[in-house]
KOLNUFI-132098 format. One line per 3 residues: number of its first residue (from 0); for each residue x, y, z of N, C-alpha, C, O. Coordinates in steps of 0.05 Angstrom, whole numbers, plus 5000, padded with zeros to 4 digits. Layout:
# residues N
NUM = X:Y:Z:X:Y:Z:X:Y:Z:X:Y:Z | ...
This chain:
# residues 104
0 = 5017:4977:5000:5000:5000:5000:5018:5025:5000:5039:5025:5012 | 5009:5045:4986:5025:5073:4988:5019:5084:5007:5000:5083:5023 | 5043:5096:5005:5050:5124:5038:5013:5144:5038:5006:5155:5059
3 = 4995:5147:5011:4973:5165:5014:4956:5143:5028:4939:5152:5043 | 4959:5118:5026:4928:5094:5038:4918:5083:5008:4902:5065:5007 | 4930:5097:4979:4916:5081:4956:4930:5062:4952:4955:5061:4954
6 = 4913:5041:4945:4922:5016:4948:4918:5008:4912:4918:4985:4904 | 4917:5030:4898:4918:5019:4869:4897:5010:4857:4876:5011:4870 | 4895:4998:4828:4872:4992:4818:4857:4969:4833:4868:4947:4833
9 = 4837:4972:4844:4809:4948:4842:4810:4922:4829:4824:4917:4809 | 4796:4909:4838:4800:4877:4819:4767:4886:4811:4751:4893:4829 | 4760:4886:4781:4725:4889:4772:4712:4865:4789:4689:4872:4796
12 = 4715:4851:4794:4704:4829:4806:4703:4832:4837:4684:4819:4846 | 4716:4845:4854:4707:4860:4872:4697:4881:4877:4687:4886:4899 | 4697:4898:4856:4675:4913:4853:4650:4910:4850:4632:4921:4863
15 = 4649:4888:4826:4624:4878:4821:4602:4863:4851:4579:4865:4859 | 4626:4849:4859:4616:4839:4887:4608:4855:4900:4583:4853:4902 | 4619:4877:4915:4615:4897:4929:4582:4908:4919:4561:4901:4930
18 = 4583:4917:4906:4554:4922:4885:4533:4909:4887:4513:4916:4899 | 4539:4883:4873:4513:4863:4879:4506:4863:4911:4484:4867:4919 | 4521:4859:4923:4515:4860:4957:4507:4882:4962:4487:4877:4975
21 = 4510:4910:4960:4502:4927:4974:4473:4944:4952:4461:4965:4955 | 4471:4924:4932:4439:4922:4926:4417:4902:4927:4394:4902:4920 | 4438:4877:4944:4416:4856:4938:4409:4837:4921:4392:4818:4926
24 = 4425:4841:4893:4425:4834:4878:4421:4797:4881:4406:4778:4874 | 4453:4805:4900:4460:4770:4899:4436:4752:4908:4426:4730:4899 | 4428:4771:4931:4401:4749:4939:4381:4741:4931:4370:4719:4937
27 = 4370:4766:4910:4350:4758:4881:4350:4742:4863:4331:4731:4852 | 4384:4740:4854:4393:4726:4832:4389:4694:4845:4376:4677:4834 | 4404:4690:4869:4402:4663:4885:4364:4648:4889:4353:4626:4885
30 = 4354:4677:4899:4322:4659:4891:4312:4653:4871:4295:4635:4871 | 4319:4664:4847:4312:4660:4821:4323:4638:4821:4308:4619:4816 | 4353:4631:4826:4363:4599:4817:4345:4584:4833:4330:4573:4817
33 = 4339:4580:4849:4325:4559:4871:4303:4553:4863:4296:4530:4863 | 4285:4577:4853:4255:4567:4839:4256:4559:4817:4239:4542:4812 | 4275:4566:4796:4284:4554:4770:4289:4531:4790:4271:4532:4806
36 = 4301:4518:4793:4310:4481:4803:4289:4475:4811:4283:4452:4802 | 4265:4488:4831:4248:4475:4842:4229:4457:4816:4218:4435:4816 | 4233:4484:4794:4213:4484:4772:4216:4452:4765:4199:4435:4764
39 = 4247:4450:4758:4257:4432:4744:4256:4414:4751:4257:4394:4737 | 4254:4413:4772:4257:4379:4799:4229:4370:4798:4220:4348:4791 | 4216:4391:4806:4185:4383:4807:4166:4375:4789:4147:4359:4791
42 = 4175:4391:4767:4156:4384:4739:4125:4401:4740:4115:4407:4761 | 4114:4405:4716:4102:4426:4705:4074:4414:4727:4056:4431:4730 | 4071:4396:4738:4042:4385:4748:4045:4396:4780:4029:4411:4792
45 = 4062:4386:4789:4081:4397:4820:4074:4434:4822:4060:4446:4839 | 4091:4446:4801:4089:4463:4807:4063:4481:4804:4061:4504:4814 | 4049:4472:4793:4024:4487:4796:4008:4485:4830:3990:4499:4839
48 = 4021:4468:4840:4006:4479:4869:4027:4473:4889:4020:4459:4908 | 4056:4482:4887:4070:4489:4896:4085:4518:4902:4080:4530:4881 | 4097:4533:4915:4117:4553:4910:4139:4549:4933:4137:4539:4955
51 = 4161:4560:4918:4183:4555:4939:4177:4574:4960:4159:4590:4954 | 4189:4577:4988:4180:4602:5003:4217:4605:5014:4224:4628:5022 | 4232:4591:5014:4261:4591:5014:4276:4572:5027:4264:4552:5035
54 = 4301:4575:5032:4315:4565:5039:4331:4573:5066:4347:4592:5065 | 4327:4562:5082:4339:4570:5112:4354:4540:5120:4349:4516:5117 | 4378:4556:5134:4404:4530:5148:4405:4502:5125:4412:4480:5134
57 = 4398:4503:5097:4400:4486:5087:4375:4470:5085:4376:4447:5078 | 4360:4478:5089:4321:4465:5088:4308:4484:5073:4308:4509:5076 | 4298:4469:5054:4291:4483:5030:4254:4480:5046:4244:4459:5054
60 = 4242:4510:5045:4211:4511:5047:4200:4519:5026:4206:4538:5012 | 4176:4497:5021:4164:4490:5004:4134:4496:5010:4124:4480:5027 | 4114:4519:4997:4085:4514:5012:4073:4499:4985:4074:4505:4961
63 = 4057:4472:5004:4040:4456:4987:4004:4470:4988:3993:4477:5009 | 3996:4471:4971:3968:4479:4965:3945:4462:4981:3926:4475:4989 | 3946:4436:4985:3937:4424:5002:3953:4393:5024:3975:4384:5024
66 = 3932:4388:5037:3947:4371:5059:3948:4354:5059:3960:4341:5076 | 3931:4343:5031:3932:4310:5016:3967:4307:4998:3985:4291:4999 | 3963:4326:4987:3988:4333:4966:4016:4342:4984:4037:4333:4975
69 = 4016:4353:5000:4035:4350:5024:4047:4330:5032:4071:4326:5031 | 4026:4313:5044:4025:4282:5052:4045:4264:5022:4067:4253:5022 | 4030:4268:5008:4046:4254:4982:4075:4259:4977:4092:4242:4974
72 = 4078:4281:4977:4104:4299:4972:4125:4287:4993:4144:4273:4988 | 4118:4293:5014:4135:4278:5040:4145:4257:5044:4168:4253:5051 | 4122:4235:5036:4127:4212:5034:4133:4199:5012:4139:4176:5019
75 = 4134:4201:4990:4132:4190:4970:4161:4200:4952:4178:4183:4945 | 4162:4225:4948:4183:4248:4926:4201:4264:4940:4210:4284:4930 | 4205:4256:4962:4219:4272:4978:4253:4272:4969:4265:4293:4968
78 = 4264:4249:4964:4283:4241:4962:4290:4238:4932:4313:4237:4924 | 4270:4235:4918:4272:4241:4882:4277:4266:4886:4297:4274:4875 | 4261:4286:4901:4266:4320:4888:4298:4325:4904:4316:4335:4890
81 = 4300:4320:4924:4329:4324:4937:4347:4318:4926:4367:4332:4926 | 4345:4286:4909:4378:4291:4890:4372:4303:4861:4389:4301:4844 | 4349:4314:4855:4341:4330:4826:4361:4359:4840:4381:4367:4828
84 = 4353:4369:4860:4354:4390:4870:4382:4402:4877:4389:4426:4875 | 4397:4380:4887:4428:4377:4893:4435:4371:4867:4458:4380:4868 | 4433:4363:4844:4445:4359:4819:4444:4393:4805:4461:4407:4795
87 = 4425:4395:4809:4426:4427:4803:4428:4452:4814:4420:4473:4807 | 4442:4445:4836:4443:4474:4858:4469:4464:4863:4472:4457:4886 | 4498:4460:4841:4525:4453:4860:4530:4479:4879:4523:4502:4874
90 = 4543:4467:4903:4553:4491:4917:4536:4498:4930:4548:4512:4946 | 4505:4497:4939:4493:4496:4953:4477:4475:4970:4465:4457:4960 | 4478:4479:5006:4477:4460:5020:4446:4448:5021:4427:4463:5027
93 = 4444:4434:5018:4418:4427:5021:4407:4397:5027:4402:4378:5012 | 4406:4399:5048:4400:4379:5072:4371:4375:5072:4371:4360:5092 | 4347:4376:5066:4321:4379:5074:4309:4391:5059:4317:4409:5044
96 = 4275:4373:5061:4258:4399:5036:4236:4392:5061:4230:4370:5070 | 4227:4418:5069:4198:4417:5080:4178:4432:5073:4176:4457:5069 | 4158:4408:5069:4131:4418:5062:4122:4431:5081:4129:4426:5105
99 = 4096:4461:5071:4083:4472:5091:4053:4471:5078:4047:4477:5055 | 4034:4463:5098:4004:4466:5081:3997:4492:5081:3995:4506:5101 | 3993:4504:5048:3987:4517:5045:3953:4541:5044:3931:4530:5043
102 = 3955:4569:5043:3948:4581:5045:3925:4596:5023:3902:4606:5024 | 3943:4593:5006:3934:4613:4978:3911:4591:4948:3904:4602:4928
């Protein structure tokens, strides 16, 4: 570092970082990937009475439209959508999918 404190040109890629973080960006871009996978894991019949609601400590929340289809989901596809889900999310941890009976 120089005797003024400038430390010289920037790397663009920490800039860029800097940026996306201090708009948010990154975290929009990351839900978009997650519902894109959900889309993909679940298939066009799934997701019509599904939506993702997110991902916390590695547990992906899921609200199901009803509590029959919940039931199914849990028991049945739980473990088909988890390695769909991990095949397409490298780099992200994902331990768990929980269903929530839904609302809407």
């Amino acid at each position: 570092m120089a005797a003024d404190g400038n430390r010289g040109p920037e790397n663009i890629a920490d800039i860029l970082g800097k940026l996306f973080t201090s708009r948010g960006w990154g975290r929009k871009n990351e839900r978009v990937r997650l519902e894109m996978a959900w889309a993909d894991a679940a298939g066009p019949e799934l997701l019509k009475s599904t939506r993702v609601l997110g991902l916390k400590r590695g547990v992906l929340e899921v609200d199901v439209r009803n509590a029959v289809q919940m039931s199914e989901l849990a028991q049945f596809h739980k473990r088909g959508l988890l390695a769909k889900l991990r095949a397409a999310l490298p780099g992200v941890t994902l331990t768990d999918i929980k269903f929530r009976a839904g609302t809407w």
